[in-house]
Every structure is written in structure tokens, then in C-alpha cells.
C-alpha positions as CSV (number, residue, x, y, z in Angstrom):
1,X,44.4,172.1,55.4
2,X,43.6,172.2,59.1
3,X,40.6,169.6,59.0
4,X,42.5,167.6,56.5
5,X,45.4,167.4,59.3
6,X,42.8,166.6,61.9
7,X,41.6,163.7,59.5
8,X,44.7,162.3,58.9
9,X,45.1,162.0,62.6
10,X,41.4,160.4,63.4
11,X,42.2,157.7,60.7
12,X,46.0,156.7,62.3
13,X,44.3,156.5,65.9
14,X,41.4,154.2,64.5
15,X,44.2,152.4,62.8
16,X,46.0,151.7,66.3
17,X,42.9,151.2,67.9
18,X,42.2,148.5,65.4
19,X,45.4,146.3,65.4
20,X,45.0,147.0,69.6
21,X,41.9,145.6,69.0
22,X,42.2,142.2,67.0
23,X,46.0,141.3,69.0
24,X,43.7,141.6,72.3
25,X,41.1,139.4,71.3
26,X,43.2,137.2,69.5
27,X,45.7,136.9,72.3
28,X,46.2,134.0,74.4
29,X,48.6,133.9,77.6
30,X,50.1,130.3,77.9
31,X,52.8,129.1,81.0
32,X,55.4,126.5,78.8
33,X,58.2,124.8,80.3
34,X,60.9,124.2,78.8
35,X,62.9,121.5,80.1
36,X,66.5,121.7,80.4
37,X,69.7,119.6,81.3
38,X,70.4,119.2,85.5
39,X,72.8,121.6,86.3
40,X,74.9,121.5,89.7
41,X,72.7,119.6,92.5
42,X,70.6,118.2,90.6
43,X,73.4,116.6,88.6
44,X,74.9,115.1,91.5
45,X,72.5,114.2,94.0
46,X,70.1,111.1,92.3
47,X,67.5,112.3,95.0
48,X,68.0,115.9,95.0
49,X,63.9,115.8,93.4
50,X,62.8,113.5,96.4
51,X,64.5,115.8,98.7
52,X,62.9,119.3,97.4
53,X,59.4,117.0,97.3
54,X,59.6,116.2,101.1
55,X,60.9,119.9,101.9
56,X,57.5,121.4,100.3
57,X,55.7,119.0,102.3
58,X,56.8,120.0,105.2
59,X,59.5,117.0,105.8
60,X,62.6,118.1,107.2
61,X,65.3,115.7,104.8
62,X,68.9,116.8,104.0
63,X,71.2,115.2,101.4
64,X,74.6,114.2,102.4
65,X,77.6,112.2,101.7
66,X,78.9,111.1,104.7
67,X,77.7,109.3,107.7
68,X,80.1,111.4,110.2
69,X,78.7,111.7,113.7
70,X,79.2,115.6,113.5
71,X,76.8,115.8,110.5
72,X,74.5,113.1,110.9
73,X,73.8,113.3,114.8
74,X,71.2,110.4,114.5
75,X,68.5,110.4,117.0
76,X,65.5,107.9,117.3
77,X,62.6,108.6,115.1
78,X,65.1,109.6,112.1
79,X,64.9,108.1,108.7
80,X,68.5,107.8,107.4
81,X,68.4,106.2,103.2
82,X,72.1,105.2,102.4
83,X,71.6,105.3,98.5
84,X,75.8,104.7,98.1
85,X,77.3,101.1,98.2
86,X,77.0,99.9,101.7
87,X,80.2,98.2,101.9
88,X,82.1,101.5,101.7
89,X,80.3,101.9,105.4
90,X,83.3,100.9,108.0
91,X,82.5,98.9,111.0
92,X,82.8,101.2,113.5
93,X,79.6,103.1,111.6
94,X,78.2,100.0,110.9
95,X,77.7,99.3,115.0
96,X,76.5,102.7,115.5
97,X,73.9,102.4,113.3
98,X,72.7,99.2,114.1
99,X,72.4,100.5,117.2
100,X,70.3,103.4,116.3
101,X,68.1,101.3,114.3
102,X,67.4,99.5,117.4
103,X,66.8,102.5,119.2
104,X,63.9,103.7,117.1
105,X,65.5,104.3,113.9
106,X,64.8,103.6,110.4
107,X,67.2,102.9,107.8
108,X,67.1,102.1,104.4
109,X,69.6,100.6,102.2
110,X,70.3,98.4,99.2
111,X,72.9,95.3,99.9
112,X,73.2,94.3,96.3
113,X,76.1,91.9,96.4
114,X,77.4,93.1,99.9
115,X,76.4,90.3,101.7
116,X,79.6,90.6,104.1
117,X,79.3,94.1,104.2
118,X,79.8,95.2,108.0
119,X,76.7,96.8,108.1
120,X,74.6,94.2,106.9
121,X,76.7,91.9,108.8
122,X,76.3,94.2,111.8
123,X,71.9,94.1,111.2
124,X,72.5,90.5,110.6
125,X,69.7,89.9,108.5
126,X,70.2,88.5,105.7
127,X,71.2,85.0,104.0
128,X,74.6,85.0,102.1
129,X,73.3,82.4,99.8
130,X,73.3,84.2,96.1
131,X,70.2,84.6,94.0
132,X,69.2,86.1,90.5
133,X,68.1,89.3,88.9
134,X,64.7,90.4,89.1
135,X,61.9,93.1,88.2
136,X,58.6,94.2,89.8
137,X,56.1,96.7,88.6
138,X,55.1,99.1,91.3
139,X,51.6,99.6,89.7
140,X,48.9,97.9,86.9
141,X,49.7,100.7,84.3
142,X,51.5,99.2,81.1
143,X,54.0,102.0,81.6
144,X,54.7,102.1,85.7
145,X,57.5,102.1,87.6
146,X,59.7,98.8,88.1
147,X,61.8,98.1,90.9
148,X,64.9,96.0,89.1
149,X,67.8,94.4,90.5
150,X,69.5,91.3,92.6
151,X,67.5,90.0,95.3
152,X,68.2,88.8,98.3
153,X,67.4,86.5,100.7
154,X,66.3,86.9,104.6
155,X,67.7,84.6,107.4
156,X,64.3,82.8,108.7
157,X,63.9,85.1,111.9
158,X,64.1,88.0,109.9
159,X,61.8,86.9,106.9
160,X,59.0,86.4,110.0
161,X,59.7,90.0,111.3
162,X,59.1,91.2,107.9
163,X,55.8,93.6,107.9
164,X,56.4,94.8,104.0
165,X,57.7,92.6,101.4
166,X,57.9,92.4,97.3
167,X,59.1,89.1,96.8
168,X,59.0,85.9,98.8
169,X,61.5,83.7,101.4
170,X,62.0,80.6,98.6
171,X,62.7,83.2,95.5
172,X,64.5,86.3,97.2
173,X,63.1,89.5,97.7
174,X,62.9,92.6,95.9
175,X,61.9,94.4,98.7
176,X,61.6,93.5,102.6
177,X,60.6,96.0,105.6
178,X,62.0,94.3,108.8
179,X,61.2,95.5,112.6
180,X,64.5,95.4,114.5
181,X,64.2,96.3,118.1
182,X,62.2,99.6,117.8
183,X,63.1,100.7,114.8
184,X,63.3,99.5,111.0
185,X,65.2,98.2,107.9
186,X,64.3,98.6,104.8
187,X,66.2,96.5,102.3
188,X,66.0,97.2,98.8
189,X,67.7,95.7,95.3
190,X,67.9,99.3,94.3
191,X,66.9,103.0,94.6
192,X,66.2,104.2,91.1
193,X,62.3,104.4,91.3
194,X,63.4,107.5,93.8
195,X,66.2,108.6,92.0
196,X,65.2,111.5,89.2
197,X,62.7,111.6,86.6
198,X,61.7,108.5,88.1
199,X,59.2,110.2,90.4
200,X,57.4,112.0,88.2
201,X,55.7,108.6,88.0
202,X,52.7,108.3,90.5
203,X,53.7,104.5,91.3
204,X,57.5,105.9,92.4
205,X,55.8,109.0,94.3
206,X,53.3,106.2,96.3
207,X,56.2,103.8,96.9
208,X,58.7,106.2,98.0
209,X,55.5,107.2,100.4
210,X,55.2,103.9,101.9
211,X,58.7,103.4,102.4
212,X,59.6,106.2,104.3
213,X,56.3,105.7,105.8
214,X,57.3,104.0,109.7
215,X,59.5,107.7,110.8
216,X,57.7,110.0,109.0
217,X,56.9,113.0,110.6
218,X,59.0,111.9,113.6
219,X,62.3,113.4,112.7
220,X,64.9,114.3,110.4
221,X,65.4,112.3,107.2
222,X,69.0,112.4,105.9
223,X,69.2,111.0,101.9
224,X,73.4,109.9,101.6
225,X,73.4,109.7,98.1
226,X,77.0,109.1,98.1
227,X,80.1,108.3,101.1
228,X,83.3,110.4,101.4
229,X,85.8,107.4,100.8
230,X,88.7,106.6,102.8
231,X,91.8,108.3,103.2
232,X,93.6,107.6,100.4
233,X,97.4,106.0,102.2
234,X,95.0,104.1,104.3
235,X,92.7,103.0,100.9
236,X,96.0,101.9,99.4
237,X,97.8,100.3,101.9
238,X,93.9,98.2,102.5
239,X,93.5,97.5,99.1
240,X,95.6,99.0,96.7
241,X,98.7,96.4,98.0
242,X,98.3,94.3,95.1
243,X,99.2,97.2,92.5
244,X,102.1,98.7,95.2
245,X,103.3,95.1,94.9
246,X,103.2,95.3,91.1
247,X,104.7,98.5,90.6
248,X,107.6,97.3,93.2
249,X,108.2,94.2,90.8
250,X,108.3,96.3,87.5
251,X,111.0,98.8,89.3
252,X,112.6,96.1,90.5
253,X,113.1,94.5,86.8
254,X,114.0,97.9,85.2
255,X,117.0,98.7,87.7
256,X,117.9,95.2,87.2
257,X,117.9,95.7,83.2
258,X,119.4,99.2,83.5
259,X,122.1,98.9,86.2
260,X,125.5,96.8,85.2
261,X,125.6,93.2,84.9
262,X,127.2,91.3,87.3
263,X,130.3,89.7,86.2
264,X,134.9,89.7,86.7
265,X,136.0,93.2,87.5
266,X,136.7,95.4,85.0
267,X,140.7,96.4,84.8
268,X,140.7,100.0,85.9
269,X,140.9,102.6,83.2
270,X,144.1,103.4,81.4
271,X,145.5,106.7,82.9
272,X,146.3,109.0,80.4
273,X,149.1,108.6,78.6
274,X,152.0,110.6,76.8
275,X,152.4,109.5,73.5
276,X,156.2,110.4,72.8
277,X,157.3,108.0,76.0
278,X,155.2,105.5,74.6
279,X,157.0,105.7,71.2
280,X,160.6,105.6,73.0
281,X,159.7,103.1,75.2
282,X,158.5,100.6,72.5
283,X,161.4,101.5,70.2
284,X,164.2,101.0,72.5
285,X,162.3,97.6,73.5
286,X,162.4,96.3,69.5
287,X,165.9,97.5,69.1
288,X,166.6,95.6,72.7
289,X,165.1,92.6,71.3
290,X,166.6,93.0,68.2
291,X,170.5,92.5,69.0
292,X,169.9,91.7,72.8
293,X,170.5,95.6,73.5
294,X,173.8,96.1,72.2
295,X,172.8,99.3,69.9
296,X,171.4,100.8,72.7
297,X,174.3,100.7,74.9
298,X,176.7,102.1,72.2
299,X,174.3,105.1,71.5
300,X,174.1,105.1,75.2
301,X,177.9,105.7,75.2
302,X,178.5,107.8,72.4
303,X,175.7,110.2,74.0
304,X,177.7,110.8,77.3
305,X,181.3,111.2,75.3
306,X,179.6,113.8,72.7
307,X,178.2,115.5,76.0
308,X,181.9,115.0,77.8
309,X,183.6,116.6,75.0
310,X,181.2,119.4,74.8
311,X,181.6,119.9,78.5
312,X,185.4,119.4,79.0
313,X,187.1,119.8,75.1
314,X,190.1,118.8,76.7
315,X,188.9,115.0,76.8
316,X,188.7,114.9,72.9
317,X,192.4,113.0,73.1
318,X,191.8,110.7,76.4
319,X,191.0,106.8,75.7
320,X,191.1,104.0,77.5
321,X,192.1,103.8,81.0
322,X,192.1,107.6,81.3
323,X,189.0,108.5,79.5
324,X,187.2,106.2,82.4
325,X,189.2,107.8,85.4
326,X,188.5,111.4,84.0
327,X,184.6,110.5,83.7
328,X,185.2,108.4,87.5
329,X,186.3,111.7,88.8
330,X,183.4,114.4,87.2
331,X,180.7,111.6,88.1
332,X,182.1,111.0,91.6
333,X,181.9,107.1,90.7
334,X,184.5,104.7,90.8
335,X,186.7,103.7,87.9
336,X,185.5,100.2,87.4
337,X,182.7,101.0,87.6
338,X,182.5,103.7,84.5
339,X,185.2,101.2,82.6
340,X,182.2,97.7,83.2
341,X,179.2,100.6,82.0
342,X,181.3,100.9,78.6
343,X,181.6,97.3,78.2
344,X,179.6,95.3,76.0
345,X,176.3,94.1,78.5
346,X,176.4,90.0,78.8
347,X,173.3,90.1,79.9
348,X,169.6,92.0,80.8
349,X,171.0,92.9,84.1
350,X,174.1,94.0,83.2
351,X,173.0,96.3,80.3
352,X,170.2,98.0,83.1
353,X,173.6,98.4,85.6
354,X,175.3,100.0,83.0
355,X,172.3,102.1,81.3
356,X,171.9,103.5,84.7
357,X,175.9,104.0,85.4
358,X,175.9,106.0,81.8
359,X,172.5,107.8,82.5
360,X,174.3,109.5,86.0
361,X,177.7,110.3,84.0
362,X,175.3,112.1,81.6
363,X,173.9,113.9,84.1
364,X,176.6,115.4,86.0
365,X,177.7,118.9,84.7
């Protein structure tokens, strides 16, 4: 049993040592990369690649999005590319950097159709006259790099200071490298042979080479891949008047269709009423107009002598003459005046004079 055990365990280790064996000498260590989606930076920043390429060799570059003075403290022998649209540069940083330009810097842009841009108005190089859309391989290969996109045309001063070109004065160029002062321009119709993927081509690597060839290795190269705008009041009030001036109109219209028409003054609302005046009121005005108001004043009368007799039984037998002098002296009125109230009215204004003559001997106690 004991050299049985012993076997058992010889044959499992030669077993291992076996399998060990063959995944050794059939193993083979590989590097893959896998590539994935740009995350972050890399998103963002179209020359985020060209800027970790100049950092490993040695270049000191820096991406940005604005052109402020407290960021971008330019100096002469810096190489500042302005990969956003140059007309969203204002004029006060379009002077200072024509200024550094001529002070030994080197920028590069792309004018596309900014023509009257203030910088490019401020370098004053080029032609406002329009041309067309154009493409240039940057190498031989069937598969290189193109630089695509409008060209542009060079006044004639600045076409003869040109020491690097891709294109020509008649057609436009593609390209133009043009000494002003002691420093550079570089004009372009477009950035993307540095932008991305675009430079794992070696006709973009050798092109973005030469270009940022005349300040290399002289100072700080800043890549502004895109410009902080401006405030937004002031970007509205600039150019967002014509859509204040819309939005004013289309208020204007909907408090004219919602607020009341103009037009004769409405009467003034009804107060509110009693309903059981109303009813007396229009039914003493048909019986008036019925019999000229005759009913009224006898009901008028036999009120006040059914109250009289209630009041003062002894009355029940007075008529005449001494009826009115007894109802003269408990309304403190005069005689003829109580005898005309019992009368017959002639008239509108003698039935009110006597409605109000028999309303007061009603009243008094």
C-alpha cells in the first residue's frame, strides 16, 4: 500500500510537469491594443494627439480656449495655432497679436470665409476677392493625407513675402507661409491633417513638422482649439437684436389679441338689485299707465284711512271736511293740503304731490 501511494503521487507530478511542460513551449506572449472611443480630452480637444506628440518630444505646447492675456502671455519666439473660427477673435486681440507676430511671433490660423475678420484685417494680408473649394495631397501615397477646403487669395505684397506655399497667386492657396516683420503667418484652409487620427499618417506628422517649423524650439506653443465666446447680454444685444426685435413684435401682437378691443364705453355694471322693489316699481308703473294713476291713488287713500281707523277708532264716523282736519292735525299739515291729496290727481305732478302728502299722513303715529 505504501509504494502504491508513492506511485500514485510520482505519476500526478509527471502529469503536472507535463501539461507545465507543453503550455510553456506552446506559449506565446503578444502586446494587443485595443482601441477604444476618446473619452474626456481627447474628445474635446481636435489636437489633444498633436499636443501629447510635441510634449514627448520635448516641445513645450499647451491647449487652450482662450486667447486672454493672463493665460496666453505671448512672448516672441512663441508659436500660437488658433484652430477655432477667427472671426470670434475681437479687435482689441486682433491688434495685440498682430503685434506679436511682428515682434517675432508665429501664428497660425485658418480664414475660411473670414475675410473681414479683425484679425485678418488687422495682418492685412489677404485679398477679399472669393474663390473655390479645393484639395491637395500632402504626399505620393494613394492613400495620404489631403489638405481640403476654401482657398484664399494673398494681396500681391504678401504673395511675394510668401516663403511656403500650396497653391498659387492666380488660383488661391491652400496653404501660404508669410514673413511679417520678424515673425510669421501661416494661413491655412483648414486644420484637420492635425486634428486626430489624422496624424497617425506620416504625410500629416511631416506637414505638421514643417509648419510649426520657423518657432520651434524657441518657445511656448499654445494650440486654441476653441474661444470662450462673448458675454452673453453683450452677444445678444451685438447680434442677437434681430430675434429681440422678433420676440418684441410677437408680444406685441399677442397683448394686442388678448387685451380688450378698443371701442364706446361700456355702461357700468348693473348694481345689484332687489327683486321685490323691482316688481312694485314696474307694477305701480302699468297700473299708472293703465288709468293715468287713478287706482293708485285710491288704494293710496284707503291705506292711510284703514291705518287712521286702526290708530284713532274714534274716526270710523268722521267724513268730509272733518275727516281731513282730524288727519291735518295728527300729520301736522294743513287742511288743504290733506283735503287736494284725497282728490282725484289731474295730472303726473299732482298725483306725485299727493302720493307724497298721503305717504307722510301714513307715517305719522
Amino acid at each position: 500500500m505504501k509504494h502504491r501511494g508513492l506511485l500514485v503521487a510520482v505519476l500526478v507530478l509527471l502529469g503536472a510537469g507535463l501539461l507545465a511542460g507543453v503550455f510553456l513551449a506552446t506559449f506565446e506572449r503578444r502586446d494587443v491594443v485595443e482601441p477604444t472611443p476618446p473619452r474626456g480630452m481627447a474628445l474635446s480637444n481636435p489636437f489633444f494627439a498633436l499636443e501629447q506628440v510635441l510634449r514627448n518630444m520635448g516641445e513645450p505646447a499647451a491647449s487652450l480656449t482662450t486667447l486672454d492675456p493672463a493665460q496666453v502671455p505671448l512672448q516672441p519666439g512663441d508659436t500660437v495655432l488658433v484652430g477655432a473660427d477667427a472671426g470670434r477673435i475681437d479687435a482689441e486681440t486682433a491688434a495685440r497679436l498682430a503685434s506679436w507676430v511682428r515682434q517675432g511671433g508665429h501664428l497660425l490660423l485658418a480664414p475660411g470665409a473670414g475675410a473681414r475678420a479683425p484679425v485678418v484685417v488687422a495682418l492685412g494680408l489677404l485679398d477679399p476677392h472669393p474663390t473655390g473649394f479645393a484639395c491637395s495631397r500632402l504626399g505620393d501615397a494613394p492613400k495620404a493625407a489631403s489638405l481640403c477646403g476654401l482657398r484664399f487669395r494673398l494681396k500681391p505684397a504678401a504673395a511675394q513675402a510668401a516663403d511656403a506655399a500650396i497653391g498659387n497667386a492666380d488660383d488661391g492657396y491652400l496653404f501660404a507661409r508669410v514673413a511679417v516683420g520678424r515673425g510669421h503667418v501661416s494661413l491655412l484652409a483648414s486644420f484637420v491633417p492635425l486634428e486626430r487620427l489624422q496624424l497617425k499618417q506620416v504625410e500629416a506628422q511631416r506637414f505638421a513638422w514643417r509648419l510649426l517649423a520657423p518657432n520651434r524650439g524657441q518657445g511656448q506653443i499654445y494650440l486654441v482649439y476653441a474661444l470662450d465666446g462673448q458675454p452673453f447680454l453683450q452677444l445678444l444685444a451685438t447680434r442677437g437684436w434681430p430675434a429681440l426685435l422678433a420676440l418684441a413684435l410677437l408680444l406685441a401682437a399677442w397683448m394686442a389679441m388678448r387685451s380688450a378691443r378698443l371701442g364706446p364705453l361700456l355702461p357700468a355694471p348693473t348694481p345689484h338689485r332687489r327683486a321685490l322693489l323691482e316688481h312694485v316699481q314696474a307694477a305701480g308703473e302699468f297700473l299708472y299707465r293703465r288709468d293715468g294713476g287713478r287706482s293708485l291713488h285710491q288704494l293710496a287713500c284707503e291705506a292711510v284711512l284703514a291705518r287712521l281707523r286702526r290708530r284713532d277708532p274714534a274716526c270710523v264716523r268722521l267724513n268730509g271736511e272733518a275727516l281731513y282736519q282730524r288727519l291735518a292735525e295728527r300729520g301736522g299739515l294743513d287742511a288743504a293740503q290733506v283735503a287736494q291729496a284725497f282728490q282725484s290727481p289731474a295730472n303726473a305732478q299732482a298725483f306725485r304731490a299727493s302720493l307724497i302728502t298721503l305717504a307722510r299722513l301714513r307715517s305719522r303715529p
